[in-house]
N, C-alpha and C positions, 0 to 999 in steps of 0.2 A: 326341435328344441335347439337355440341357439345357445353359441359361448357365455358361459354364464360371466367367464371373468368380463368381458365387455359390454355386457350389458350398463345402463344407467340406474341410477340409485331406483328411480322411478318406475322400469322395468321390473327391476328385483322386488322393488316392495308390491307389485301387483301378481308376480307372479309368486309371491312368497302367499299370498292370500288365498290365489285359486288352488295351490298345493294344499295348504292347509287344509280348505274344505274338503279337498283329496284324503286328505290323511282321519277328517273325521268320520267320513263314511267309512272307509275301512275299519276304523277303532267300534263302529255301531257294530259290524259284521258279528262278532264274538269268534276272533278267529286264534287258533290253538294253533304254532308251528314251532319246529325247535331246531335250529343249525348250530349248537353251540357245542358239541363233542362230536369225535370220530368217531362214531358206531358205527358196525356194521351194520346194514340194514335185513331185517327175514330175508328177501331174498337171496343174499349172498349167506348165510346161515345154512340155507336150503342146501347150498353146495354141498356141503360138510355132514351133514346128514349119512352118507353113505359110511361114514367113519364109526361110526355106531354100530355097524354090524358085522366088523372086520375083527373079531376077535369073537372066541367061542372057551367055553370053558377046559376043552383038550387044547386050548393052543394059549396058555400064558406063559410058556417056555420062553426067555430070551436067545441067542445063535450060541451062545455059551454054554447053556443050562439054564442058567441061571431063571428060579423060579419068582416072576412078577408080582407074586400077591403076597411075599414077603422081605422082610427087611433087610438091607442091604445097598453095595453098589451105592457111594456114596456121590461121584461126581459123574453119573449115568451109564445109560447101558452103551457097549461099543456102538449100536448099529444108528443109535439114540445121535452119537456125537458125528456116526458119518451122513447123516442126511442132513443134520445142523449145519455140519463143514460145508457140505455141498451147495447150500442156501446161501453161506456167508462169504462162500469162495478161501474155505484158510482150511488147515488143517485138522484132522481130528484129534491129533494131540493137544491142540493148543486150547480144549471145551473142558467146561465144567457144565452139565445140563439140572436146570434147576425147576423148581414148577411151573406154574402157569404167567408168571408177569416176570418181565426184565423192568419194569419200574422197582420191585423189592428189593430187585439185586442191587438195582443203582443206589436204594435206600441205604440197603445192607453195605456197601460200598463203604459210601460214604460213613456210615457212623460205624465202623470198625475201623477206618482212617481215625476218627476224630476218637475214639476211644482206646485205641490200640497203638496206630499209627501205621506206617506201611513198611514193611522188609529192613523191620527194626530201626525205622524211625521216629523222634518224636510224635507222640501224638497229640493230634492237633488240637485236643483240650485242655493242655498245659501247654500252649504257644498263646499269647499275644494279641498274634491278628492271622486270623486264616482269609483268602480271599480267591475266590472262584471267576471266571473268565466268563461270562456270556453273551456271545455270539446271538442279536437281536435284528428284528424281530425271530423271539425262539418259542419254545416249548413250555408252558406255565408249570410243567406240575414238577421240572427239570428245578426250575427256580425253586418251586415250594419246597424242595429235598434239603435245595442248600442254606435260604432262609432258616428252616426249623432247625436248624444247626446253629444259626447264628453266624455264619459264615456271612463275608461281604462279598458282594457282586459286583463287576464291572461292567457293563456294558460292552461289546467291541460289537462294531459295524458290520454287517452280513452284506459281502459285493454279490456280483452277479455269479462269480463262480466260489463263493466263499468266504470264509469271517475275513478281516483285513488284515494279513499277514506280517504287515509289516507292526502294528499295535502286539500282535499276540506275540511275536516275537521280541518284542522289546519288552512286555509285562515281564516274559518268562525269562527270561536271561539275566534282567535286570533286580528282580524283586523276589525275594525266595519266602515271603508269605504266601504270595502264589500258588497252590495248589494243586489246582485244575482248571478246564477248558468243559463245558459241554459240548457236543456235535451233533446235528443232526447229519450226517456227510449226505445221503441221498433221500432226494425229493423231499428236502428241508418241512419239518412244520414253522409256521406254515408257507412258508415260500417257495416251495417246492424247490429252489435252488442242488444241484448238484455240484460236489464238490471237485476241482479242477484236478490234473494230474499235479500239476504242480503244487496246488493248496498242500495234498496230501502227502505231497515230498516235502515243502517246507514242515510239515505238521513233523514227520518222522526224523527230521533233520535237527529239530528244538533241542538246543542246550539251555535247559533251566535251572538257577540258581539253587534252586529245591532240587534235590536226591528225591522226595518221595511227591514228585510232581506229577500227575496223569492225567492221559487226556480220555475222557469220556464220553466213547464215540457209540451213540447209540444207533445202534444200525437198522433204525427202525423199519423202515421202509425198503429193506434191499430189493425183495421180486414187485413189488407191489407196481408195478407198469399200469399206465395207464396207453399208453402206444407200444402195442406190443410190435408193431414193427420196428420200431425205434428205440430199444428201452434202454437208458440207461447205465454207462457202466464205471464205476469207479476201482481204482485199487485197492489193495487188499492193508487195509493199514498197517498188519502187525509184519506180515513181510518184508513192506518198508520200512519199516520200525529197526526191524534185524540186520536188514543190507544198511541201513547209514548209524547201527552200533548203537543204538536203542532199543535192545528186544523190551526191556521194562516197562516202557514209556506207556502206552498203550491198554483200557480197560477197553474190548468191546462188548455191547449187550444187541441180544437180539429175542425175537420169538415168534412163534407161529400165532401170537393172539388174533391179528386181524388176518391172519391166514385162514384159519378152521374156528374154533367157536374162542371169543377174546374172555371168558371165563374159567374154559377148559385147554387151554394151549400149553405149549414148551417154549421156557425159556430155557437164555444161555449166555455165558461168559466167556468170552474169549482171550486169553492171554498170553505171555510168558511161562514157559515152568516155572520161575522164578516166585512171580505172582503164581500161579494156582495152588503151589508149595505155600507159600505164605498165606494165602486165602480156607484153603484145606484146614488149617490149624483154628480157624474158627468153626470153621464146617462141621468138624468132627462134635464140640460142642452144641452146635444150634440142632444137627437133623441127625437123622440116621440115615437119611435117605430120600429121596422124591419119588414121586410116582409114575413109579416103572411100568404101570398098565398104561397108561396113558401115555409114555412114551412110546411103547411097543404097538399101544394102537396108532400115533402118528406114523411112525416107521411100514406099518404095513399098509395103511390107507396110499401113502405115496409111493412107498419102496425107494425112490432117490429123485435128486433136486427135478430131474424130467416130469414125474407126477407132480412137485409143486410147480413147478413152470407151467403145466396144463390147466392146473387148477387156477391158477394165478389167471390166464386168461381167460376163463369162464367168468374169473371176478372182476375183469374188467370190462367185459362186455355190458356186466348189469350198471358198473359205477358209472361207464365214458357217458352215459344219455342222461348221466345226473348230473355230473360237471359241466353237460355242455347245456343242456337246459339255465343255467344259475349264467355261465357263461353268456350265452346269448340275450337274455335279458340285460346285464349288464352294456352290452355290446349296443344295443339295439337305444335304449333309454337314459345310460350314464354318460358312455362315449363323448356323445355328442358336447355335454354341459361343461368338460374341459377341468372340471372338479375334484377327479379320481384316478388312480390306473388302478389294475391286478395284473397279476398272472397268469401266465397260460400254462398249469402242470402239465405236465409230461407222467406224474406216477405220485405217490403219496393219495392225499386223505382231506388237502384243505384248498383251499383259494384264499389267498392273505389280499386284501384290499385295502389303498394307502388313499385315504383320502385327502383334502385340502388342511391344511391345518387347523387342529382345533376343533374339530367335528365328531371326532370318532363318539367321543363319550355320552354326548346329544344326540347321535342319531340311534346309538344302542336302546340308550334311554326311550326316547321316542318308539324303537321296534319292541317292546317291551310291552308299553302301555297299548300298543296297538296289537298284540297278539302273536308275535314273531323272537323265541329269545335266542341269542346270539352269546357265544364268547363274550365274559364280560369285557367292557374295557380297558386297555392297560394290560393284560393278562398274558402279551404274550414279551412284556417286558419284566425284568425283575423288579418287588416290593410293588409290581402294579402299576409302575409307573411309566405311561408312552410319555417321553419329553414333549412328542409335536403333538399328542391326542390325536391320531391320523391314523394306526392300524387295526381293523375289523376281520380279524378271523372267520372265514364262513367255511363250514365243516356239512356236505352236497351230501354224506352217504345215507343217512339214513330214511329220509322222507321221499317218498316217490316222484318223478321227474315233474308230474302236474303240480304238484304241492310245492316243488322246489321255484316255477315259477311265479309262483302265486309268493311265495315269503320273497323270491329277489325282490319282482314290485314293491313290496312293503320295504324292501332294505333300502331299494334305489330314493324313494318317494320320500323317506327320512332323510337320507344323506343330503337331497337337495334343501330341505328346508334349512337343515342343520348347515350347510355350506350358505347358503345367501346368508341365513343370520350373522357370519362369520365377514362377509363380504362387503354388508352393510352396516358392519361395526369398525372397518379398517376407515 
């Protein structure tokens, strides 16, 4: 398959034809595929299994006493917050451990901001204009949190090692509506990007206009390697946070959902005393408590960050023949047409594919009607909206590596249709 960009009008519209017919025998198939969320797949479920029978009913004692099946212990058990630590690399002073999602928390977050305000400041629902930072292509449901608030979003550019520092630094120094920043720091969704030593100095280095300014560094993806020879390693945000005299600055969220079962996991918060002080005072309010059995059975399944690092490459052995299956079809069939690039992760959960302009939303469409559904459109920018129509979220974990090649073809086979029509309209 040659360069599509050089081809003649007349090329393109012949082979716009033979694609088509291409795309209608597959649309006859009745074929069912779904790359549109990070699931984990049974297989890697199957890991976690063993976690189910690490507690017995003589042993729901936490290292304290402290009795699991009843009320209490309202920012988790000690041994709860040093295997978190260990995960996120910070300390265990600095946790609050919460149930099974660090999306609630970020919820929770946010709308105790805008209802409360932060460390006695205005709250953001008697302000004016609140406005949030997003670091694009990002994470949809990050958007959806601050949208349902009403909050306005800005865009800011995701480089090779990070958002563009020099934008996010001039929002926040300059504009004290300003708020916050989302992050993905490691193995970005979906770009797998990792965040530079330096991003993360300028990050803790931010003098912002706004007193109750934070940055919401979702530490999604910390073990989640995909080379485990290689994996990975960024700083510890709130450290540097503290050495450049911003211990406040900083929410991190984390959890073992795509670690052990993403229904039944731990989440957690990581901060300032300052913040967990001030956080606590809702706390006390909303819970009594989280579930301490289910902490105590994480805590004994792994015992410390060693047992989630082993486990962690078990889970990558099942995911790398899934990413590289989606990979190689791309490689083998796209490459060549001059049309697209992606990524090559290193660790995380997606492949962000940047098409030619103007495609994305026709070729989703098109894998749709033909049996393949994908991240909608727009999704992984805020209000939905991709300026170029160009990025295609593909999310490898959960469909088995044959199946995985079977939906890339259907992804590839749209993308070309959808890029010549784009090519033949300039």
């Amino acid at each position: 398959m040659s360069d599509f960009t050089k081809m003649s009008k007349e090329e393109l519209e012949a082979l716009r034809a033979n694609l088509l017919n291409e795309y209608e025998d597959v649309k006859s198939k009745g074929i069912s595929l779904n790359m549109a969320r990070g699931k984990p797949g049974p297989d890697q479920l199957e890991l976690s299994m063993p976690m189910m029978k690490v507690l017995t009913e003589d042993d729901l004692l936490a290292a304290d006493g402290t009795d699991c099946r009843n009320y209490g212990v309202l920012d988790g058990l000690k041994e709860a917050k040093e295997l978190v630590a260990g995960m996120i690399n910070t300390s265990p002073e600095n946790l609050i451990i919460y149930g099974n999602s660090s999306l609630n928390i970020m919820y929770d977050t946010v709308s105790r901001s805008y209802t409360h305000g932060v460390l006695g400041n205005t709250p953001w629902c008697k302000l004016d204009k609140v406005k949030f930072l997003c670091p694009v292509p990002g994470y949809d449901r990050h958007f959806a949190i601050t949208e349902h608030f009403g909050i306005e979003m800005i865009n800011i550019p995701l480089l090779s090692d990070g958002p563009d520092m020099d934008l996010v630094e001039k929002y926040v120094s300059e504009d004290e509506s300003v708020k916050g920043i989302w992050c993905v720091p490691k193995y970005a969704n979906p770009t797998g990007i990792v965040y530079s030593d330096q991003v993360v100095k300028r990050f803790a280095a931010l003098q912002p206009a706004a007193k109750d300014f934070r940055i919401y560094w979702d530490n999604a993806y910390t073990v989640h390697h995909l080379d485990y020879e290689h994996p990975a390693q960024i700083l510890d945000i709130l450290s540097e946070c503290e050495k450049a005299g911003n211990p406040d600055l900083v929410y991190e969220f984390c959890s073992t959902s795509k670690v052990t079962f993403p229904g039944s996991g731990v989440a957690a918060l990581a901060t300032s005393k300052a913040n967990i002080a001030d956080v606590k005072k809702s706390m006390t309010i909303q819970t009594i408590g989280h579930d301490k059995i289910n902490q105590l059975r994480h805590v004994k399944f792994f015992k410390d960050i060693n047992g989630i690092n082993q486990h962690m490459e078990a889970q990558a052995k099942v995911l790398c023949p899934k990413f590289q299956a989606v990979l190689d079809v791309l490689e083998e069939k796209l490459a060549p047409c001059n049309i697209a690039s992606w990524n090559q992760p290193k660790g995380g959960y997606f492949i962000s594919l940047e098409t030619i302009d103007g495609c994305a939303k026709k070729a989703i469409s098109m894998c749709k009607d033909a049996g393949l559904v994908l991240t909608g459109a727009g999704a992984t920018y805020p209000y939905h909206k991709d300026p170029k129509d160009s990025n295609i979220r593909i999310a490898p974990s959960f469909p088995l590596p044959e199946e995985l090649r079977e939906a890339a073809k259907i992804l590839v086979l749209c993308v070309k249709i959808a890029a010549i029509d784009v090519l033949l309209n300039k």
